[in-house]
VOLODO-877590 format. One record per residue: y, x negated, z of N, C-alpha, C in turn. Coordinates in steps of 0.1 Angstrom, whole numbers. Example, Ala and Ser with C-alpha at 12.3 -4.5 7.8 and 13.67 -1.06 7.14 Angstrom:
residues 2
n.yy,n.xx,n.zz,ca.yy,ca.xx,ca.zz,c.yy,c.xx,c.zz
-57,-132,78,-45,-123,78,-33,-132,78
-22,-128,71,-11,-137,71,0,-129,79
end
This chain:
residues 413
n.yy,n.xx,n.zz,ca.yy,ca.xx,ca.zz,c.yy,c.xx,c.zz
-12,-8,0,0,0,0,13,-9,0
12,-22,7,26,-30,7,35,-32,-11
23,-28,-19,25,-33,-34,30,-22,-38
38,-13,-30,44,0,-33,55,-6,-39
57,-16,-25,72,-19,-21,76,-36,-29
65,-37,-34,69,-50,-39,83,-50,-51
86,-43,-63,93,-42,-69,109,-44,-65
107,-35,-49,125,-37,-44,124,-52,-38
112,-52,-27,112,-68,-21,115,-78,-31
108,-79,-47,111,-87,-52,122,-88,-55
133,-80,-54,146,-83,-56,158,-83,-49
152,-80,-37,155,-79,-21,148,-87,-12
146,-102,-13,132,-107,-7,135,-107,3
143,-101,19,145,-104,27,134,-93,37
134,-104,53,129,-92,63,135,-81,65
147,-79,65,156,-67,66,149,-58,55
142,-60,43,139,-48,31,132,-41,40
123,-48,44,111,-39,48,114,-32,58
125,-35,71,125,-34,77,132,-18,73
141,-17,66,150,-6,61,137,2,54
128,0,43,121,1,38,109,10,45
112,6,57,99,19,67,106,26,71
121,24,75,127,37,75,128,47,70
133,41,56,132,53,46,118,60,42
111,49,39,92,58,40,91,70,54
92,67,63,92,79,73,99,91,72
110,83,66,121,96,67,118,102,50
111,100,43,110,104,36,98,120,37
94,117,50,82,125,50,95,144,50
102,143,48,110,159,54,114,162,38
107,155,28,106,162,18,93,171,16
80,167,17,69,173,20,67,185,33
74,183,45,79,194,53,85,205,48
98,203,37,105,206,32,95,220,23
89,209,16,79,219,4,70,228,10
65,222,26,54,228,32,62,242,38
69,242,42,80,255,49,84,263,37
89,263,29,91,268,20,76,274,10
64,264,14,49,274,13,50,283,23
50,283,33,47,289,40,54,301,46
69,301,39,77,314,35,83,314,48
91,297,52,100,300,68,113,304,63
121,308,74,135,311,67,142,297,69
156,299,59,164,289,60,167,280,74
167,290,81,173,286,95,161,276,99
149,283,101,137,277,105,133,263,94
136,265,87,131,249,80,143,240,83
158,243,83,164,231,85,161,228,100
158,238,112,155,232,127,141,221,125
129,227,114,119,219,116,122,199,109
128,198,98,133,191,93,142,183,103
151,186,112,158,175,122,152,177,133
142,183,137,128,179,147,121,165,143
118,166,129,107,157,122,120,146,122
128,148,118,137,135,120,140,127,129
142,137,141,151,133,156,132,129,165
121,134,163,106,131,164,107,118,174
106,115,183,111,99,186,97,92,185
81,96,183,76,86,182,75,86,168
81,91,154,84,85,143,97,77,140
105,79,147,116,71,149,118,54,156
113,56,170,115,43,180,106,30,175
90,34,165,88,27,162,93,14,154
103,19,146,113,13,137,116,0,143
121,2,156,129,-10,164,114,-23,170
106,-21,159,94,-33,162,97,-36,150
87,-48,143,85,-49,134,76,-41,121
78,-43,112,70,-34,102,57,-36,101
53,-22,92,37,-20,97,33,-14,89
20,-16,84,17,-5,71,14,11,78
14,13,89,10,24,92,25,33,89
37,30,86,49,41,84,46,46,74
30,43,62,30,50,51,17,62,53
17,60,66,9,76,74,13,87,68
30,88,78,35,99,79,40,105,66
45,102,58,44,108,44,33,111,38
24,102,39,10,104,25,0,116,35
0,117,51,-2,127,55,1,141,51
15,142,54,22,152,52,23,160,36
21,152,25,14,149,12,5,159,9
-4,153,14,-19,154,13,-19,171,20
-11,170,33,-15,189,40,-10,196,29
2,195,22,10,202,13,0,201,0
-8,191,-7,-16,191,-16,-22,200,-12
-31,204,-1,-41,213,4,-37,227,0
-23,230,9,-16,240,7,-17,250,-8
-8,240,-16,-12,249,-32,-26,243,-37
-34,240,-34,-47,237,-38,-45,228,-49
-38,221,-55,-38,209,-64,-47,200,-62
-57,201,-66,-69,189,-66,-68,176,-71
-62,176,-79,-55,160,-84,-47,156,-72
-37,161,-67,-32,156,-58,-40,156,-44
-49,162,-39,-54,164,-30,-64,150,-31
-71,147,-45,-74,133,-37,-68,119,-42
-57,126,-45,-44,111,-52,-42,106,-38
-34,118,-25,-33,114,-12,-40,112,-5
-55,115,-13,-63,111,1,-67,93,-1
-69,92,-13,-70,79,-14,-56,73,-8
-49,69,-11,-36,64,-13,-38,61,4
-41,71,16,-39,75,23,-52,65,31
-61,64,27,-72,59,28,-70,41,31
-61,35,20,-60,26,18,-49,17,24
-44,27,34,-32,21,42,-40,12,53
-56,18,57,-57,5,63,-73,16,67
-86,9,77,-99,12,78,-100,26,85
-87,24,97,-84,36,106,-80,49,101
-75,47,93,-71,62,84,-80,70,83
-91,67,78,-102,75,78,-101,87,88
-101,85,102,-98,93,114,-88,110,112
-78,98,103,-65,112,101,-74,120,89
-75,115,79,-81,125,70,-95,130,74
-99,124,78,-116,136,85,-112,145,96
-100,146,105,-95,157,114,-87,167,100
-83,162,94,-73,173,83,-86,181,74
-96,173,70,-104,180,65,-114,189,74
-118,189,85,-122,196,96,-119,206,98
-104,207,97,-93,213,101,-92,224,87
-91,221,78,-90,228,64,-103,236,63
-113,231,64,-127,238,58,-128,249,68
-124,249,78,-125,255,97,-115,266,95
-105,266,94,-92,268,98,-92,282,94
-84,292,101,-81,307,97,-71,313,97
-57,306,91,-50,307,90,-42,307,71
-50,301,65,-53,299,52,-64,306,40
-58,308,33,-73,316,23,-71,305,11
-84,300,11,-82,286,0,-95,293,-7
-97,290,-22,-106,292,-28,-121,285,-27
-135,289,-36,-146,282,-32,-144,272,-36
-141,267,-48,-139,256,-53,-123,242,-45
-115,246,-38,-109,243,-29,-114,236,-20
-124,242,-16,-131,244,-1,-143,228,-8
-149,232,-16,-156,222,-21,-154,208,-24
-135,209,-30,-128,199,-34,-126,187,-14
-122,199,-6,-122,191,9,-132,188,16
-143,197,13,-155,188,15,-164,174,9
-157,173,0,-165,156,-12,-149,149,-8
-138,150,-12,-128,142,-9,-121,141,6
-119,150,14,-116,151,30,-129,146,40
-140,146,36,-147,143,50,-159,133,40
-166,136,28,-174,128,18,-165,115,20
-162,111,13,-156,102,4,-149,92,21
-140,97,29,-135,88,39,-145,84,45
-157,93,47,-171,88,54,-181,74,51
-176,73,37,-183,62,27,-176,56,29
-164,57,28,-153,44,29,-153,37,44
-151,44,52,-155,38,60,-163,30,65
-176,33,65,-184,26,67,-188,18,58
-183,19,43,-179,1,33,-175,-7,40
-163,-1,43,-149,-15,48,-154,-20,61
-160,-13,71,-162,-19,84,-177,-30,78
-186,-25,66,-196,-34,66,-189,-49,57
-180,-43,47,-173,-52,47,-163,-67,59
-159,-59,61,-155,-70,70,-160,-78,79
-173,-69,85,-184,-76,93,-188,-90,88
-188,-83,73,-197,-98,60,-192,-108,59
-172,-106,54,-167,-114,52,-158,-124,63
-155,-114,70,-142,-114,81,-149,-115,92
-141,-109,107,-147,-106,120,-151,-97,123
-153,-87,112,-156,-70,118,-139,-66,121
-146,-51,126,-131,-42,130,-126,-49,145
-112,-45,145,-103,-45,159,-112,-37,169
-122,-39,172,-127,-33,185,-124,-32,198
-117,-46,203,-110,-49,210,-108,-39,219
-93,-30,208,-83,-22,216,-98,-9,225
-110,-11,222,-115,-2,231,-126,-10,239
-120,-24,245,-129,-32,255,-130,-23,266
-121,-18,273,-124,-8,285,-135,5,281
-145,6,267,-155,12,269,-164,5,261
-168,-10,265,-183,-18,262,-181,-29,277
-193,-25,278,-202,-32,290,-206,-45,290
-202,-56,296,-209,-68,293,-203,-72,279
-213,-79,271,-212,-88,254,-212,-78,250
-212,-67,246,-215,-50,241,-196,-57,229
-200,-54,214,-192,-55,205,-192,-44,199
-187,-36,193,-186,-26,182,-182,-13,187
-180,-7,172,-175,8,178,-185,15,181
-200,16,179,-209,24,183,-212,20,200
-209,12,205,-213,12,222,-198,21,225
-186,14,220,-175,20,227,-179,35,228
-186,46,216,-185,57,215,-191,64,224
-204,57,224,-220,60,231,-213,62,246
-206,46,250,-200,50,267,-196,59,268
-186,58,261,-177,75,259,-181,84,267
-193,86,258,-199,105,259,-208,101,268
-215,85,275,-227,92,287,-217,87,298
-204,85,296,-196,89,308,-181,93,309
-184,109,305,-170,119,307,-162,119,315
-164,115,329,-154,111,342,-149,103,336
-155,89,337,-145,79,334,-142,80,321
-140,88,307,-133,89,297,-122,98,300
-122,106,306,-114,119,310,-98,110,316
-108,98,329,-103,94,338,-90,77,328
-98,77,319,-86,68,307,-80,77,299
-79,87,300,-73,93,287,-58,100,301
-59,104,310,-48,104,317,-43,98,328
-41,88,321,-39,77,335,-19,79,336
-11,73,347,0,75,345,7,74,329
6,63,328,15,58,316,11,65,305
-1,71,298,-9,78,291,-4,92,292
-2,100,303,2,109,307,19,112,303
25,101,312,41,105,304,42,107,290
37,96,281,34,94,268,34,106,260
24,110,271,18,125,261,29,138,270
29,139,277,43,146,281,56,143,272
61,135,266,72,129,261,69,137,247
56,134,242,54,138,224,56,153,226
50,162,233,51,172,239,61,182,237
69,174,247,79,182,254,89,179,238
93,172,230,98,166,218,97,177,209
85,185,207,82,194,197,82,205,208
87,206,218,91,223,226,72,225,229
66,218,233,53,220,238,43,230,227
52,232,217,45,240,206,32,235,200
30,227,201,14,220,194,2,225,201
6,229,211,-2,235,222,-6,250,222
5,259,220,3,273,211,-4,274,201
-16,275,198,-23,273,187,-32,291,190
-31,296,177,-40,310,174,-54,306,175
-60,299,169,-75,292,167,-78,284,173
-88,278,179,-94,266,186,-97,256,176
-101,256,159,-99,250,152,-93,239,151
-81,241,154,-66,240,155,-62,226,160
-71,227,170,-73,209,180,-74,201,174
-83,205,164,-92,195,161,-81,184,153
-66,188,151,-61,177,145,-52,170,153
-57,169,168,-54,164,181,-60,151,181
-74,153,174,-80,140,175,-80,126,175
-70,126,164,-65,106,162,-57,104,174
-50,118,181,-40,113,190,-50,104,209
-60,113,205,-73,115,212,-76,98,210
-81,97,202,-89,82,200,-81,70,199
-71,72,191,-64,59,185,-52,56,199
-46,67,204,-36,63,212,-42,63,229
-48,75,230,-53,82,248,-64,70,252
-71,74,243,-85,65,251,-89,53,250
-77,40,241,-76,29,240,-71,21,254
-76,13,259,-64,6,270,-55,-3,266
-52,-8,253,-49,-14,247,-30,-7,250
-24,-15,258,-5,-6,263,1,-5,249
-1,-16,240,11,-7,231,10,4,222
-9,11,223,-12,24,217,0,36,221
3,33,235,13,46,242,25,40,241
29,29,234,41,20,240,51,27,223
62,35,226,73,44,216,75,32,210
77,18,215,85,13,204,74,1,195
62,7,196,55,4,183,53,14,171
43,8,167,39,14,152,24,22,150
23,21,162,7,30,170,7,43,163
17,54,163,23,67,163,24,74,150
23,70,140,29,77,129,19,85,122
2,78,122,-7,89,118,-7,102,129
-12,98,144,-11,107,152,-3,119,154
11,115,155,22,115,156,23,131,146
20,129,133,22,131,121,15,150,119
3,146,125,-5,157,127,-1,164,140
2,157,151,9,164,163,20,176,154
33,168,147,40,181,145,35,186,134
21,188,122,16,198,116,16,204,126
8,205,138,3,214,145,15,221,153
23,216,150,39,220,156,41,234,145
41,228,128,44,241,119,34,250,125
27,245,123,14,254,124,13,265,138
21,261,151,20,269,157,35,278,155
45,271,149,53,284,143,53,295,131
45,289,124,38,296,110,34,310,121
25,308,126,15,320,135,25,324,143
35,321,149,43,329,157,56,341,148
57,336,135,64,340,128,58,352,117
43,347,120,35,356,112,31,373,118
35,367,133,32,377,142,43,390,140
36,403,143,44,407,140,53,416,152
53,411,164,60,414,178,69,403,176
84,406,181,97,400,179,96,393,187
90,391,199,95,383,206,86,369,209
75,372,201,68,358,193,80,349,183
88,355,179,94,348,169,109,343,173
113,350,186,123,344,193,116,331,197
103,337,209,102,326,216,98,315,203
98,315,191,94,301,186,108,300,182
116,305,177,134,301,176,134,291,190
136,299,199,139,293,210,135,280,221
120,278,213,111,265,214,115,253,204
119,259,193,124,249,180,138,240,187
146,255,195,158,250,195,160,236,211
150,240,219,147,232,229,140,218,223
130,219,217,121,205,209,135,197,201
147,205,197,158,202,189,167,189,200
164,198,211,176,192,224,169,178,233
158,185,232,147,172,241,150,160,232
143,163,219,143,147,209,156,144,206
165,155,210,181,149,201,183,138,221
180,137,229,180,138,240,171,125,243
163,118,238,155,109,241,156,102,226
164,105,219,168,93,209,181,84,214
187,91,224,201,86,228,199,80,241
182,83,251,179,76,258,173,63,253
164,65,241,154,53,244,162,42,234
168,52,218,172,41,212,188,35,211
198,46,219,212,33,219,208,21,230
199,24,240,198,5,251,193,-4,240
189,-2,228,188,-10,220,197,-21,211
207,-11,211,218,-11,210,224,-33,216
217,-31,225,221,-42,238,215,-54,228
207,-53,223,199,-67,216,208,-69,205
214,-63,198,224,-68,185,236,-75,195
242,-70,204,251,-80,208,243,-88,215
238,-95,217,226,-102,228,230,-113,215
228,-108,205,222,-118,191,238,-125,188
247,-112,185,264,-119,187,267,-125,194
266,-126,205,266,-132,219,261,-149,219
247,-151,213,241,-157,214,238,-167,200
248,-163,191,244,-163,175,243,-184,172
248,-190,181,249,-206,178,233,-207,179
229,-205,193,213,-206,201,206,-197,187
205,-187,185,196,-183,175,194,-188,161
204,-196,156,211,-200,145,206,-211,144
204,-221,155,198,-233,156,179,-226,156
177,-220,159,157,-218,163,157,-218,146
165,-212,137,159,-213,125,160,-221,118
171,-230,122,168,-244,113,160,-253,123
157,-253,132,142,-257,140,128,-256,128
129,-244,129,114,-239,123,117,-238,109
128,-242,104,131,-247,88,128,-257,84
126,-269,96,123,-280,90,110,-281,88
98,-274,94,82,-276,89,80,-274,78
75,-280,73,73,-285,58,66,-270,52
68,-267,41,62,-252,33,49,-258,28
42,-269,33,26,-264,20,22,-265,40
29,-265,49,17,-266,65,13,-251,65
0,-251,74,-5,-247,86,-5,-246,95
8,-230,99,11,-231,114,6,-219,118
5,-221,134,1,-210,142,14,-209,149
18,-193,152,33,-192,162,29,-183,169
43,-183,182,44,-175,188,51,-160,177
43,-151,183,48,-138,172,63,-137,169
68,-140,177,88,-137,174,92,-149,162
82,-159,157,89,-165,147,83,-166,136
69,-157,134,60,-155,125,72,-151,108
81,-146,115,87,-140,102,94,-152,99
104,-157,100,110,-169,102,102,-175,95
92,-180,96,81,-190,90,70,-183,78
72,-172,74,68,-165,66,65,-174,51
75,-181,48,74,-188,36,64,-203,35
56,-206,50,49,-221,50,34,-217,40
28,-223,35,15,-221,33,6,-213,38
4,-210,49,-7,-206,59,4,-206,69
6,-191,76,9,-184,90,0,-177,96
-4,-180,113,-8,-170,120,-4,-169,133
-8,-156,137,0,-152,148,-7,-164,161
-4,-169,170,-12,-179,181,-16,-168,188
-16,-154,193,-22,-147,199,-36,-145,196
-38,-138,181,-51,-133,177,-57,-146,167
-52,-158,163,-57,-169,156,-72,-171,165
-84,-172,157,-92,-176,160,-99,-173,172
-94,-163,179,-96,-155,190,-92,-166,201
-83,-175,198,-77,-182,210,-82,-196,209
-91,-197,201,-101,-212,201,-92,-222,194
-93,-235,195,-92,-247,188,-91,-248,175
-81,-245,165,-88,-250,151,-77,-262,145
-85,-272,146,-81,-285,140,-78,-287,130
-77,-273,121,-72,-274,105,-58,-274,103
-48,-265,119,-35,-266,120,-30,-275,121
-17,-274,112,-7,-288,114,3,-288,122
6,-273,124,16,-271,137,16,-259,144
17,-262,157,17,-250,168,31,-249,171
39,-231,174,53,-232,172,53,-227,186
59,-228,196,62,-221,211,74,-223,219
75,-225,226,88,-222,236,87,-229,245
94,-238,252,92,-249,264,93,-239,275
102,-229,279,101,-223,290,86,-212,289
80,-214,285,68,-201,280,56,-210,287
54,-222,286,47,-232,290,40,-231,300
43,-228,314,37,-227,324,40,-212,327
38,-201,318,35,-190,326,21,-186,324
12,-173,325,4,-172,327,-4,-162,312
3,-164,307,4,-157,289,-9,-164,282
-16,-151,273,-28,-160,267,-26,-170,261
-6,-168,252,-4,-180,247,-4,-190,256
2,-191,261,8,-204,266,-7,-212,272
-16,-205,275,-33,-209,279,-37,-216,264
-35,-213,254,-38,-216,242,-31,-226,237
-20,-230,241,-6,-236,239,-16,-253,243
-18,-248,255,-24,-259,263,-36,-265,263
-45,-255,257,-57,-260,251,-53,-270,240
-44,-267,233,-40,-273,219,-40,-289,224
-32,-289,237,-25,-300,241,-35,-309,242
-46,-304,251,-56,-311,254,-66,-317,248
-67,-312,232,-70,-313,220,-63,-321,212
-55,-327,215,-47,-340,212,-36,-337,205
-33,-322,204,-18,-320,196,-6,-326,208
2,-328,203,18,-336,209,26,-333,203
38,-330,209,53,-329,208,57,-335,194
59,-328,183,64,-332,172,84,-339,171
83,-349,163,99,-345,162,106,-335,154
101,-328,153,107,-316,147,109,-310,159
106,-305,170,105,-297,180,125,-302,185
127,-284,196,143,-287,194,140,-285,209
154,-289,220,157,-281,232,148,-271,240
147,-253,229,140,-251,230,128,-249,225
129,-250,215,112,-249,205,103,-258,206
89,-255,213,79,-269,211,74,-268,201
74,-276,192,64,-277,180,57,-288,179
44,-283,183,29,-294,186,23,-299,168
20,-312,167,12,-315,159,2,-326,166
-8,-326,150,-19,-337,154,-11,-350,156
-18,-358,170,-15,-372,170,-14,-379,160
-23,-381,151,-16,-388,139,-10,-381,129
-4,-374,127,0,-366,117,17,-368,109
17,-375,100,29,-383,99,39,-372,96
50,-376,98,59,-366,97,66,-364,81
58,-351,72,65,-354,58,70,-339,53
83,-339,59,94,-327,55,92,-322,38
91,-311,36,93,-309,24,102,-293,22
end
């Protein structure tokens, strides 16, 4: 999916593209809202409230203030794909499901709850042939893929991120099938991760943002497109799955406010008036909350751009630091200068490089002299290096340590 965006990058090669670049992909998704309300025969008033919900949404917004991520191409190609469903266009229905597929292994999850959700659902009259089209492309076809890409990677690579669900494998226990298995032969303690404090506000915050409306649901069906929010964010221990100002949120996220239309569709369908106030009057509250926690979480952000003015000589110098490593090396960094160093031969993050081990093929390690003695996996890794006979380069500034091999002559390019 990045090869969407290559065309403007190539002419815009800066980190700022992309960085603008997911904005606009997100915010683009209130065209497909747009089309989906207008299926669904809301009035004027009710599509423009839904449309600055989806806007003002803060976990499709806050993630922005991280860095970029292929997952901001969720929330549109989601939203896509329900609206494909909608008029039953079958070319389009599996244009986005691919497209949609290929944002990354985990996707899969969004599209087999939407297809669940579609074949299930009683809210819609979709034809036999429809119905057939989301059964081979909605739940077929991501099922296959799936389980390609994870046997792929296994072959080629290290297998999937399992990781983020170490809090359900036992001992050496690796993969997604133990994580699952724990799961279900122990419902206390899954119940007992899925609402822990910080998990809990999280999910109170997405909530209360859409007027608790996701939760009003006519069919029990209906849940079922709760699920990515279920697996990928709740029952991971992994903090930045619930953490607003990542990039965790935008599949989940995405289906949360479908299920937001969806419980106003049915309130509006109803035909007792005061089903349709109270969803006026839930829209206009979800309106006040998120207009309300965009001005909490994202003006303190506000505080880092002058941080940067403030500070512009100090920052100004880190990049001609890590300017001078030569472009054909191999470096491993600390994540905050991965981008900065974007252009050397070989970049990787020192966090997940090698799962923390030794690799002697690097020519330079990038870190921070104050970072050194705290208790960080980096800086444990920092130090393994050390001991492994990397040493203080002269490239290294004030603050930046930059470790190379003992004999490693110094040739700037």
């Amino acid at each position: 999916m990045h090869y969407l965006l290559l065309p403007i990058y190539s002419i815009l090669p800066y980190a700022e593209t992309l960085e603008v670049s997911q904005i606009l992909l997100v915010a683009s998704g209130v065209v497909p809202v747009y089309l989906i309300a207008k299926r669904l025969s809301f009035s004027q008033t009710f599509t423009y409230l839904l449309l600055l919900v989806y806007l003002l949404f803060p976990s499709l917004t806050t993630g922005h203030l991280y860095d970029y991520h292929e997952n901001c191409f969720l929330a549109p190609m989601l939203l896509w794909l329900f609206y494909a469903v909608l008029i039953e266009n079958k070319v389009l229905i599996v244009l986005f499901t691919i497209l949609t597929l290929i944002i990354k292994e985990d996707a899969t999850i969004y599209i087999l709850s939407l297809g669940i959700y579609f074949l299930f659902q009683q809210s819609f009259n979709f034809n036999k042939s429809t119905k057939w089209t989301i059964a081979i492309v909605c739940l077929l076809l991501p099922s296959i893929y799936f389980v390609s890409v994870i046997h792929y990677l296994e072959t080629v690579g290290t297998g999937a991120m399992t990781s983020r669900f170490a809090n359900f494998m036992i001992g050496d226990q690796e993969g997604l099938k133990f994580a699952v298995m724990n799961a279900l032969k122990n419902p206390v303690y899954t119940i007992a991760s899925v609402f822990t404090y910080r998990k809990t506000i999280y999910l109170v915050t997405l909530l209360c943002s859409l007027g608790l409306l996701p939760l009003f649901q006519k069919h029990l069906i209906n849940y079922v497109l709760l699920l990515p929010l279920l697996v990928i964010n709740l029952l991971s221990d992994w903090p930045y799955q619930v953490d607003l100002f990542k990039q965790y949120h935008y599949g989940s996220s995405t289906l949360l406010f479908l299920l937001f239309m969806i419980a106003v569709y049915e309130m509006l369908k109803d035909q007792r008036k005061t089903l349709s106030l109270t969803a006026k009057r839930l829209l206009v509250f979800a309106l006040i909350v998120s207009s309300g926690l965009q001005v909490r979480l994202v003006l303190p952000k506000i505080d880092k751009w002058q941080t940067y003015q403030e500070n512009q000589v100090h920052y100004e110098s880190i990049k001609t630091t890590l300017a001078n490593i030569p472009a054909t090396a191999k470096v491993a960094s600390l994540s905050n200068y991965t981008t900065a160093l974007a252009d050397r031969h070989e970049v990787y993050d020192l966090f997940y490089h090698k799962n923390g081990e030794v690799d002697h093929e690097l020519d330079y390690i990038v870190f921070e002299y104050n970072l050194l003695n705290n208790s960080s996996k980096e800086a444990k890794i920092v130090n393994r290096y050390m001991e492994q006979g990397y040493v203080s380069s002269e490239l290294s500034s004030d603050f930046i340590l930059i470790l190379e091999k003992a004999d490693q002559p110094l040739n700037q390019e």
